[in-house]
N, C-alpha and C positions, 0 to 999 in steps of 0.2 A: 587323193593325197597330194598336196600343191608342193611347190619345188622348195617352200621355203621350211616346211615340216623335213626335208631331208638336205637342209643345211650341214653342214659340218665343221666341225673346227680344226686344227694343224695342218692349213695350206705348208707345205713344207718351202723352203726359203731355198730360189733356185738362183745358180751361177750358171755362166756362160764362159766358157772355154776357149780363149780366139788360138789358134795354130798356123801360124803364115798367113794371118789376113782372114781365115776361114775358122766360120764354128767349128769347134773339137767334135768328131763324130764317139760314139759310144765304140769302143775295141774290142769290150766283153762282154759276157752274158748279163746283162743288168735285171733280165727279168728272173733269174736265179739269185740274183742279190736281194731282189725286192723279193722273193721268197722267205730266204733267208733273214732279211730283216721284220719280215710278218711273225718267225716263229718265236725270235727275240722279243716280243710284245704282245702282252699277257691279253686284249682286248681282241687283236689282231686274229692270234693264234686262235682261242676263243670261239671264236665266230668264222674263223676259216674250217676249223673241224666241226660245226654244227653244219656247213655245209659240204663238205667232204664227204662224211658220213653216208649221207642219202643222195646224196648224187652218185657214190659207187654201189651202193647196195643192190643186187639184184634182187629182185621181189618173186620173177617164175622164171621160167624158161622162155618164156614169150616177151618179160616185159624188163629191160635192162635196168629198171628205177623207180621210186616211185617220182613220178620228174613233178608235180602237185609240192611234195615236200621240199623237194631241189629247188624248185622257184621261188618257194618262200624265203629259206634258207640264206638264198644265193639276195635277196631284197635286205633279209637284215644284216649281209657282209655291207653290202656298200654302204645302209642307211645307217650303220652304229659304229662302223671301222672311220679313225682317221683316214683324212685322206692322202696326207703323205704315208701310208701304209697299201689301201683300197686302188687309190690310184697308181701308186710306184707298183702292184703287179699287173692291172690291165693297160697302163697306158706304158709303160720300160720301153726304154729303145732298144732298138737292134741295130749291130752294123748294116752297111745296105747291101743288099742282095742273099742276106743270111735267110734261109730257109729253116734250117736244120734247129741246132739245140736252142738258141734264144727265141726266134719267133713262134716255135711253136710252143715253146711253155708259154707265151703271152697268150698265144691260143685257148692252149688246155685249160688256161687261169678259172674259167667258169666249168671247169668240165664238159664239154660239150656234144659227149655222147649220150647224156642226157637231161642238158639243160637246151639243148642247142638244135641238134637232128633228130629227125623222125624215118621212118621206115622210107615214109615218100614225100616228094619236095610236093608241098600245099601252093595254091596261087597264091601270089602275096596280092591281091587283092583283097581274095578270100580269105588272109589270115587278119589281114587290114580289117576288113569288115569284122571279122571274130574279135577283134582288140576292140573294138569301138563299141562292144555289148558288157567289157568290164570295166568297171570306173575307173580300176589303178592303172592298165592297161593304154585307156581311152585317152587318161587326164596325161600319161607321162607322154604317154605319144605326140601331144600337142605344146607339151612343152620344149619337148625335140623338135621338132616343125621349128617353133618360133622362137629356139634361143639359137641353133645351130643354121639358121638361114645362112647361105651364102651371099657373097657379095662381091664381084669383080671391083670395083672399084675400091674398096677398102683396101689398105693394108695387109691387115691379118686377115682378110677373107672372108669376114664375118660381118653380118648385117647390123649386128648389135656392139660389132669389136670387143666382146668377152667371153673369153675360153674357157672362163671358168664356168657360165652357166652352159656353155656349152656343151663340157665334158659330165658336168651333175645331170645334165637332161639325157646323154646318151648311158651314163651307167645307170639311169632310174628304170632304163627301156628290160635294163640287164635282170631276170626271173619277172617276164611275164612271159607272154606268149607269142608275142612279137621281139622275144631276145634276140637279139646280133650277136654277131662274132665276126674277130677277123676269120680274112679271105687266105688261100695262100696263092698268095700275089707276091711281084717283088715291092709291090707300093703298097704303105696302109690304103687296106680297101675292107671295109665290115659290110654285112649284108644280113638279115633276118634270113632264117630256113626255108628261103622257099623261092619261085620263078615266073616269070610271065608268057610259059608255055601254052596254054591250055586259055587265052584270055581273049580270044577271039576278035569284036570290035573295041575292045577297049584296051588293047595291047600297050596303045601309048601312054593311057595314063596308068597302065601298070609301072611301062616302063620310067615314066618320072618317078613314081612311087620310089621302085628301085635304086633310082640313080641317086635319090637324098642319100643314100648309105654310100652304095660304093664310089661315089665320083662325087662326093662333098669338100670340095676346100675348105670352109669351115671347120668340117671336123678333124680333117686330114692335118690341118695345119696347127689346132688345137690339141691333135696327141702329138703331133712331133714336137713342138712348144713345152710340153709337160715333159716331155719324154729325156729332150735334150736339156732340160731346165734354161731352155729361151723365152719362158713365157713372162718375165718381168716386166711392168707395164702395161699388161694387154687383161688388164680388170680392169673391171669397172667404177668409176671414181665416188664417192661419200657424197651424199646429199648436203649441199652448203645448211649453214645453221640457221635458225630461224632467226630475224631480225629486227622483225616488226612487232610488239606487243600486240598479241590479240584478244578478242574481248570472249570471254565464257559467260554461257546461257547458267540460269542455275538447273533446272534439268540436263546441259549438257555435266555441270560439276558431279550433282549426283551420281551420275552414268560412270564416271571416272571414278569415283572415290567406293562404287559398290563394285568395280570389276573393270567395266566395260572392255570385255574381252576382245568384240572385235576391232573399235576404236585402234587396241595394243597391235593386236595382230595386222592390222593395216600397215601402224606405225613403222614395228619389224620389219615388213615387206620391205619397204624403202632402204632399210639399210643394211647392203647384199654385202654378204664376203663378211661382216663384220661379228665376232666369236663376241662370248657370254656378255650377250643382247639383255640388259634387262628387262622384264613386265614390270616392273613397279615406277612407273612411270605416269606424270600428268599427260597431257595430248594439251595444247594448246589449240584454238579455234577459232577462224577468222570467217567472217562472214557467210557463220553457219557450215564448210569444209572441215577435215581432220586437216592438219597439215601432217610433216611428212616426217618430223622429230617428235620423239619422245624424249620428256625433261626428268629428269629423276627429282623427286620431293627436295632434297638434300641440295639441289646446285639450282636453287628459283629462287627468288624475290618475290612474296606480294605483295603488293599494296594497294591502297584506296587511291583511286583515281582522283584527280581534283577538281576541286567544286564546280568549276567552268566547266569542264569534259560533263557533268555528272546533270548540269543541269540540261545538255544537251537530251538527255535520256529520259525515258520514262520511270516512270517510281520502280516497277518493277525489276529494272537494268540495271540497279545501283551496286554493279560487281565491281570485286577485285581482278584485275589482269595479272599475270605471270608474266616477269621477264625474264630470262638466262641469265644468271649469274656469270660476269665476265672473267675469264680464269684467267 
């Protein structure tokens, strides 16, 4: 399942606090607010108690959940809940050095007695390997890799400088089997369920393994950003507009006009963070490429190329081009 099938919409609109020169730190329990503001909203609420449900249920005496359901559960919160909902209860600040009532309901936010721990800490090697045999598992894993890379020399600490596929790539990880959770630490630090005890010659690339979780600036800087609403600016910018007339095949036209599903979904790709994305779109094509806008029927031009251009062409190539309607 690719990161852009778990796109969402209501990035909520964040302000920054100055207090004597310095960001405004959080005073109160914010992740009791972001609770609170879950139960007020009907979709939120919703889908926080389809996963409540079976992450508290005990099933025997031997087995505290069915954690199978909790997983799933816990994938359709993030994947269907806004994210100014989703994310205001895993990613809420805390004051700093607070242990007690706010950190640890950021904590609880997945349940993590059983979505999160097991009886015995697993190699995270060996839990690594077990992710990489399920697709959902396999696929979010690697999108965590390569949206949340760190980067000393950036700014924001991020390889790609955006927090927001950041933070989508780390709660995608949230109900599979390589789930995270925070640590209790005084510093955000998450880590999956498990350790590099038991890992003999390959200790160190356990221990890299590990360290992408607990000692990631990237990530680290991407929930305090969310957390404290600093993260203005630090997305990722819109693909400039297309500007060049380009010329369509008439089997590429056909392809478009009967669907051409993946042509669209390429389209989409390109344009990250952006809410009700149309399919009903032409694709423009130059030199045989999709480019990277999709045109809506309603705001294009065609026309007939003129006769000089046309005699350039073979009989077969006597198409119309799309240009952008200039708003």
């Amino acid at each position: 399942m690719g990161m852009e099938s778990r796109r969402r919409e209501g990035w909520p609109e964040c302000r920054v606090g100055v207090v004597g020169g310095e960001l405004a730190m959080a005073r109160e329990n914010n992740c009791l607010n972001a609770a609170k503001a879950c139960n007020l909203n009907d979709t939120c609420k919703k889908y926080r108690s389809a996963y409540i449900s079976p992450c508290t249920s005990r099933v025997s005496s031997a087995e505290v959940c069915n954690k199978r359901k909790c997983h799933k559960a816990l994938r359709q919160f993030f994947d269907k809940v806004p994210a100014k909902h989703s994310y205001g209860m895993l990613f809420c600040s805390c004051p700093p050095g607070d242990q007690s009532a706010c950190s640890e309901r950021r904590r609880q936010t997945i349940v993590p007695v059983c979505a999160y721990e097991e009886k015995q800490k697993p190699n995270c090697l060996e839990l690594q390997g077990s992710c990489k045999t399920n697709y959902i598992c396999r696929s979010r894993l690697a999108d965590f890799f390569a949206n949340c890379q760190p980067e000393p020399r950036s700014l924001s600490g991020c390889l790609k400088e955006n927090y927001a596929d950041c933070l989508l790539a780390y709660s995608g990880l949230v109900g599979t089997i390589l789930t995270p959770n925070y640590l209790r630490m005084p510093k955000i630090s998450v880590s999956p369920f498990c350790d590099c005890s038991s890992s003999g010659n390959n200790k160190d690339e356990c221990d890299k393994f590990t360290e992408f979780f607990t000692d990631n600036t990237c990530l680290r800087n991407a929930i305090q950003a969310f957390g404290n609403g600093t993260d203005v600016g630090v997305w990722q910018p819109m693909p400039p507009p297309q500007t060049t007339p380009p010329i369509t095949t008439p089997q590429q036209k056909n392809r478009e006009r009967g669907g051409g599903g993946n042509a669209i979904d390429n389209s989409l790709n390109a344009q990250k963070l952006k809410s009700n994305s149309s399919a009903d779109g032409i694709l423009c094509v130059a030199d045989g490429r999709e480019t990277s806008n999709a045109i809506p029927r309603n705001s294009a031009v065609c026309r007939w190329s003129p006769p000089g251009l046309l005699s350039l062409l073979p009989p077969l190539l006597w198409l119309s081009h799309c240009t952008p309607a200039i708003l």
